[in-house]
N, C-alpha and C positions, 0 to 999 in steps of 0.2 A: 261338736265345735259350734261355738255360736256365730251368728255372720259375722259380726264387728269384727273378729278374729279373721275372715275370709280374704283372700287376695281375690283379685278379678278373675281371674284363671280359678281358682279353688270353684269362686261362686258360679262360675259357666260351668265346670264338671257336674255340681250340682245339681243344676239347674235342667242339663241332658238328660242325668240321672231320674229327672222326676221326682228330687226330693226335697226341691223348692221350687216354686216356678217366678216367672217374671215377675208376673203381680206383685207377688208376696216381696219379690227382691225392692221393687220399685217404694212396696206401703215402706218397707223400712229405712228406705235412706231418705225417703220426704220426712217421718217421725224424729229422724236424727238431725235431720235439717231445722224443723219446727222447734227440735229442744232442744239444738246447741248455735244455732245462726244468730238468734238475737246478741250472743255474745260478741262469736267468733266474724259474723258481719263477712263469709265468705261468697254470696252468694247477691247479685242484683238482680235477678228476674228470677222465679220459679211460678210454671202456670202448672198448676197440681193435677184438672181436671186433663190435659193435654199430656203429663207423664201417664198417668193412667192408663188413657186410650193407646196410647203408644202402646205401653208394656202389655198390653191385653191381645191384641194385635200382633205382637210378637211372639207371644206363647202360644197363640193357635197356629202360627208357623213352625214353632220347634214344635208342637204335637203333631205337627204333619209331615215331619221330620223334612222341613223344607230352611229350617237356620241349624245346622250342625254344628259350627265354630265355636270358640271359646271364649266369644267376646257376648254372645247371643243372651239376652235378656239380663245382661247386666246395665246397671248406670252407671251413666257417665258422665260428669259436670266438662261445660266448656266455655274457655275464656270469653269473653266478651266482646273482643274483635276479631273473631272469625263469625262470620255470618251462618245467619242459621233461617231458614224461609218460614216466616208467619211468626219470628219469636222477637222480641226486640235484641238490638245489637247497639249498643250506647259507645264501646269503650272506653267507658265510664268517665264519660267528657258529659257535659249540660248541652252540646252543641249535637251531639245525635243523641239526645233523651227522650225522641220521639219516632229514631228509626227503627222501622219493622224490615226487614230483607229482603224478595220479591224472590228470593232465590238461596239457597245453602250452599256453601263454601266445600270445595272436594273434599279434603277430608272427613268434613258431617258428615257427605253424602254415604261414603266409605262404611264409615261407621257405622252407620246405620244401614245400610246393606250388609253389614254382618251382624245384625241381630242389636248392638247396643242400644239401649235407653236413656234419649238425654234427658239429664236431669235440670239442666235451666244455663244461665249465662254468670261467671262467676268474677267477681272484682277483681281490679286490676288497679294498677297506678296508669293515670289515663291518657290514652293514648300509646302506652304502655312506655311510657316518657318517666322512669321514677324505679331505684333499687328498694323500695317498704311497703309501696301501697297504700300511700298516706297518701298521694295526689290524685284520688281519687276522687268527683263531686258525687259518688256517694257515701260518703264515709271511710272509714280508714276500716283494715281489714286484721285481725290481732292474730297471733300464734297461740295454735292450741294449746302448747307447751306453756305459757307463760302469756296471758292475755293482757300483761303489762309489757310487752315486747313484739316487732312489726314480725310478717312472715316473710318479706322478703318481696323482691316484684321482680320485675312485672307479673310474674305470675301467682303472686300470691294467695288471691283468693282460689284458683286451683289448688296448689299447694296445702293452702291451710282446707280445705274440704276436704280433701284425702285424710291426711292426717289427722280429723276432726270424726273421720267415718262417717261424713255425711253422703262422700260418694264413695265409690268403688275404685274409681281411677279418671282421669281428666287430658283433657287436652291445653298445652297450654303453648303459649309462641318464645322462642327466643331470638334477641338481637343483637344483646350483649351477654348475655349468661339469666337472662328472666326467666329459665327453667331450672336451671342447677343452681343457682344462687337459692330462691328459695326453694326449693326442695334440700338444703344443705339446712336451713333456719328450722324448716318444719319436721325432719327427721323422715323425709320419702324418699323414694328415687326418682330423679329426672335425665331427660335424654333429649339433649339437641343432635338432632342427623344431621348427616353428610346435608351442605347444602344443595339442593334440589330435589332432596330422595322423595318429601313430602310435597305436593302442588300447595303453591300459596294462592292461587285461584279463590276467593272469597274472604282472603285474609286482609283486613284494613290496612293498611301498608304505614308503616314507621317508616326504616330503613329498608329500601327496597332490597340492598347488596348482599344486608346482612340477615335479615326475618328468616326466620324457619318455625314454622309450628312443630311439637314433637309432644311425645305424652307425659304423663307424669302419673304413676301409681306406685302401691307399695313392696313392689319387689322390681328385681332385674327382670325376669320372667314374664310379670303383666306389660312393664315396657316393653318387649321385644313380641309378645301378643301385638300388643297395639300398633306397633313399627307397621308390622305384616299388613295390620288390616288398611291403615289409612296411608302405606305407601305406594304410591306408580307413577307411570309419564303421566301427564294430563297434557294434550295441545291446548289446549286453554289459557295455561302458566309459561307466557315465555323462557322463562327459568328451570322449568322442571326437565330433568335429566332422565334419560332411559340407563336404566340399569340391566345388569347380563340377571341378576337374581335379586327377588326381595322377600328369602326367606332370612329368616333372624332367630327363627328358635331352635334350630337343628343341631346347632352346635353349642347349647347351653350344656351343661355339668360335665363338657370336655376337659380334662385338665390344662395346666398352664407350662407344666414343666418344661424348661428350655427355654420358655416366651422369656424377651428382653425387654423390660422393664427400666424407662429414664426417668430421673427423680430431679428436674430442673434446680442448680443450686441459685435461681433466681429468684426464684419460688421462696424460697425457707429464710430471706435475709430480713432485712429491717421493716417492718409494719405488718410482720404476722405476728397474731396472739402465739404466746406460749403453747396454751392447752391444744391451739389447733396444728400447729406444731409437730406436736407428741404424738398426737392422730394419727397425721401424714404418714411419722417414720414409725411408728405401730404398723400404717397398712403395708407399708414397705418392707415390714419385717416379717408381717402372716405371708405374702404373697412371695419373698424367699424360702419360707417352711413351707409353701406349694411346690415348691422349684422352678422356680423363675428366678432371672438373674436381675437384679433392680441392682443400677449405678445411678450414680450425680452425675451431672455434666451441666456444662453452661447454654441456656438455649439460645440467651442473647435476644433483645431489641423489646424485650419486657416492660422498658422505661418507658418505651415510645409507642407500647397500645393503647393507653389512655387516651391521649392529645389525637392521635388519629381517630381514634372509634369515635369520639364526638365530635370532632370534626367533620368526616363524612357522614356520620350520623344524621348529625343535625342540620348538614345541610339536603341531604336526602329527605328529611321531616320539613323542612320549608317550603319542598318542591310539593311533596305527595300532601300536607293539608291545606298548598291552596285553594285545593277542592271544595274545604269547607267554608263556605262565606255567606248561607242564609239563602240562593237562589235556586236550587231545585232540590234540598233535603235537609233535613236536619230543626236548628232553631235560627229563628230568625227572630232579631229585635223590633220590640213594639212601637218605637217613634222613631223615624230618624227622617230624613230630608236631603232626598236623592240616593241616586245607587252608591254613589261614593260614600257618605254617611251612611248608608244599609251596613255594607262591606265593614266599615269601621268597629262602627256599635257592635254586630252580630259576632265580630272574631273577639274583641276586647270583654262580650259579656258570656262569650262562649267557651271560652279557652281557660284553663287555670294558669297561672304565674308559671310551674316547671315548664307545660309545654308553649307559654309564651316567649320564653327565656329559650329555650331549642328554635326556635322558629327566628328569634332575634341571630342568634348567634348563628343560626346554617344562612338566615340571608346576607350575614354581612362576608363569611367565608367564601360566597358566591358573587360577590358585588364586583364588579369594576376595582380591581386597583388592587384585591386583595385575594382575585380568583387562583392565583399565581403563587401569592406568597404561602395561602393556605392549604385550600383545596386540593390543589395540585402535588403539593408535595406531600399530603396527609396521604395523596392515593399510591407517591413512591413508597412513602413508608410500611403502606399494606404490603405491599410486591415481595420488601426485605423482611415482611415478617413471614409471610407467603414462603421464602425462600428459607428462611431460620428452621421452619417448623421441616421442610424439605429434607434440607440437610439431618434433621433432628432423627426423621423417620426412615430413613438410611441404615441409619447405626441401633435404632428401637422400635419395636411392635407398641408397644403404648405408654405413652408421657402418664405419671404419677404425679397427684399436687392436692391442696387444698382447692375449697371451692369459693371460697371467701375469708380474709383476713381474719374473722373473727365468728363467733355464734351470733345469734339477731342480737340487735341492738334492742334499748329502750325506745318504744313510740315517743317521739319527736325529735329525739337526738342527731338525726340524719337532716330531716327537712331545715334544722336551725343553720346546718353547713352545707350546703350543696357539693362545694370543690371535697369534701373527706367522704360524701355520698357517690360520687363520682368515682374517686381512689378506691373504693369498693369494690369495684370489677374487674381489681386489676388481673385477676387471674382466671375472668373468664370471657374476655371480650375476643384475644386475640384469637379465638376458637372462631367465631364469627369471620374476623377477617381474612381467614387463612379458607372458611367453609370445610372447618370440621368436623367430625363428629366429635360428643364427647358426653359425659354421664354421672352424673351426681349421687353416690351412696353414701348412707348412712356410716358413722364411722367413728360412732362414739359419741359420749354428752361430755360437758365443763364441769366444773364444779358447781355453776347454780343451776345445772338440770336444765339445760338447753343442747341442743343438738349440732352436731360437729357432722359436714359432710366432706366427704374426699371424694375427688374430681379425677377422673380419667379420660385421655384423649387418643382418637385413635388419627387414623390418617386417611385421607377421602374415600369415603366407599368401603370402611372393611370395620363395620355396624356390626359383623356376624364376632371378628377377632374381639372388639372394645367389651362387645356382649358377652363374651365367653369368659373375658378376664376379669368384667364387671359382676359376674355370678358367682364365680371364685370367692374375689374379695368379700363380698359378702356375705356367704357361708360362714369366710374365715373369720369377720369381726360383730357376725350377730346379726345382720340387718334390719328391717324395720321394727321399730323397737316402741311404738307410741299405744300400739296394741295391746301389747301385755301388760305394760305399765293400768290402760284404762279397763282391762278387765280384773282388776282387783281392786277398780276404784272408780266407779261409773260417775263420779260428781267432781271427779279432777279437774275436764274440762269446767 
């Protein structure tokens, strides 16, 4: 088997085995980086001589048989706003293009306590304010499947390195769906947890309510590796919840038979693609041949997680980047005249148009006159979506759906309309508001050879149930599929 072919789990048995070692893991995802990033542009920081010492370091560990885990001398890319100590951390804004971290974010630390090798800081739409990865001030970030089409964001450039086999598997944040949306575009799987399972302790804060970092590689298996490693309490992370248990691989290749299975008929009506469509009730009809029972039913209040999520959203994004204004981090403006003029110039030459547009719009939902009209009821409207999904999970073990209306779009197409870039999410925000867990696989291509993901949710805390159903499904319709396709054609990308 050659690595490319490898899941992260594959490459750590390996790698125990003695029959590859870190080094060797690490020379070849910097080589795949060097020969496919000028393209695919997934990647903002990589310091070569710092993967190195890392992975060298790590292998005299596993020879001392002092890293035993699964995750141990493999690489691993991570987004760009979770902080990383001595590496820069931009998210991929002009306004920390100059920040280095003094300190690494819990989960790094995690990861890295189980033997992983970071492999550098990977684009994102910035601020992670953006569903393509076009709003990025370093460039825009392409699908390896079609590098005339976005990979999706916020987590994009995760997303597309995985699927590019620059990394092995990645960390990336969700707020609104910026892990399963593009991981649905690039053909991998992603998994936003239960909100609090993972510490945001080091995570640059978007949405406070809503952020969850979670993984992204190319099976269910590597995500539920990675769940393991970089989940616990932290007192650190106001947020972070104690759990009775945080294993998540124990009950992989359990069967599903019995498990009840809801297919929201909210989900399948006017502004899904056909192809993606045909997907959905494909996976709903392997996952019946499992023996589970999948019905329709109405979830209800679908219309109304749009208008809420960025509304809270974005006035949650006007609170957390007042921070940034040029006085103790980041960039600050070359002329201006007075602190009030600093302030002005530093945000207006700092910020791009998406997250100045989030910033405009969460300050004026917070303003006098309109705290009431907006804000307020955008947070009722969580409560009743909160309660929809309650109800939901009553009568079903896990909600069946698409992960996004359509396969990636063509780059520019989104950033030309904001409001149908927005409608984008619509089936994966309310995941967020409710603090679900949920998980993006593979799930078939279109007709022009782009990737179809189907979306699974589970209900707070039962990571191990979504996982077990999410392994299933996968088995049953193929899963990560960018692989095989590039080993019989190493020049695709």
């Amino acid at each position: 088997m050659e690595m490319f072919d490898m899941t992260a789990a594959e490459l750590g048995k390996r790698i125990q085995a003695g029959e590859i070692t870190a080094v060797e893991a690490a020379e070849y995802s910097l080589s795949r980086i060097k020969e496919k990033d000028g393209q695919i542009n997934a990647f903002i920081t990589v310091e070569e001589e710092k993967v190195m010492e890392n992975a060298r370091r790590v292998q005299q560990k596993i020879e001392r048989r002092e890293l035993t885990g699964p995750l141990a001398g493999v690489p691993v890319a991570v987004k760009d706003n979770i902080c990383t100590e001595g590496l820069r951390t931009t998210c991929a804004s002009r306004i920390l293009g100059n920040f280095v971290p003094p300190y690494s974010a819990e989960a790094v630390k995690r990861l890295e306590e189980a033997g992983a090798v970071i492999l550098g800081k990977t684009n994102m739409d910035e601020f992670a304010m953006g569903s393509t990865t076009e709003t990025s001030a370093y460039g825009i970030t392409r699908n390896p499947w079609n590098t005339d089409h976005v990979p999706g964001g916020s987590s994009g450039g995760s997303c597309a390195a995985v699927a590019a086999g620059e990394a092995f598997c990645a960390l990336g944040s969700d707020t609104g769906g910026s892990i399963r949306q593009p991981s649905s575009f690039c053909g991998v799987t992603g998994l936003k947890p239960t909100y609090g399972t993972v510490s945001r302790y080091g995570l640059i804060a978007y949405g406070s309510s809503l952020d969850q970092i979670g993984p992204v590689a190319k099976d269910v298996t590597d995500c539920a590796c990675i769940l393991e490693a970089v989940s616990s309490y932290d007192r650190k992370d106001g947020t972070s919840v104690k759990r009775e248990s945080y294993d998540f691989t124990s009950g992989l290749g359990r069967d599903i038979k019995g498990m009840r299975i809801g297919l929201p008929s909210d989900y399948l009506g006017e502004g899904l693609d056909d192809e993606v469509r045909k997907a959905v009730m494909d996976g709903a009809e392997a996952m019946r041949s499992l023996g589970a029972i999948v019905e329709e039913f109405p979830l209800g209040m679908a219309e109304y997680a749009i208008p809420a999520y960025y509304v809270i959203a974005s006035a949650e994004a006007s609170s957390n980047l007042a921070r940034f204004d040029g006085v103790k981090y980041g960039y600050r403006t070359e002329e201006y005249e007075g602190l009030h003029d600093m302030y002005k110039k530093t945000r207006s030459e700092g910020f791009g148009p998406e997250v100045k547009r989030r910033i405009m719009l969460g300050s004026f939902v917070l303003s006098s006159g309109y705290y009431d009209a907006y804000y307020l009821k955008a947070l009722r409207v969580k409560a009743l979506i909160m309660k929809a999904f309650d109800e939901a999970f009553k009568k079903y073990d896990i909600i069946l759906g698409p992960a996004a209306p359509s396969a990636a779009p063509e780059i520019g197409c989104s950033l030309a309309d904001p409001l149908k870039m927005y409608l984008g999410d619509i089936y994966t925000v309310s995941v967020n508001l409710a603090g679900l867990p949920g998980i993006s696989v593979p799930g078939g291509m279109n007709s022009k050879g782009l990737p179809i993901g189907l979306q699974l949710i589970g209900d707070r805390f039962q990571e191990e149930k979504l996982l077990r159903a999410a392994y299933q499904l996968e088995k049953a319709v193929g899963g990560y599929g960018i692989k095989k396709e590039e080993a019989h054609d190493e020049q695709r990308i």
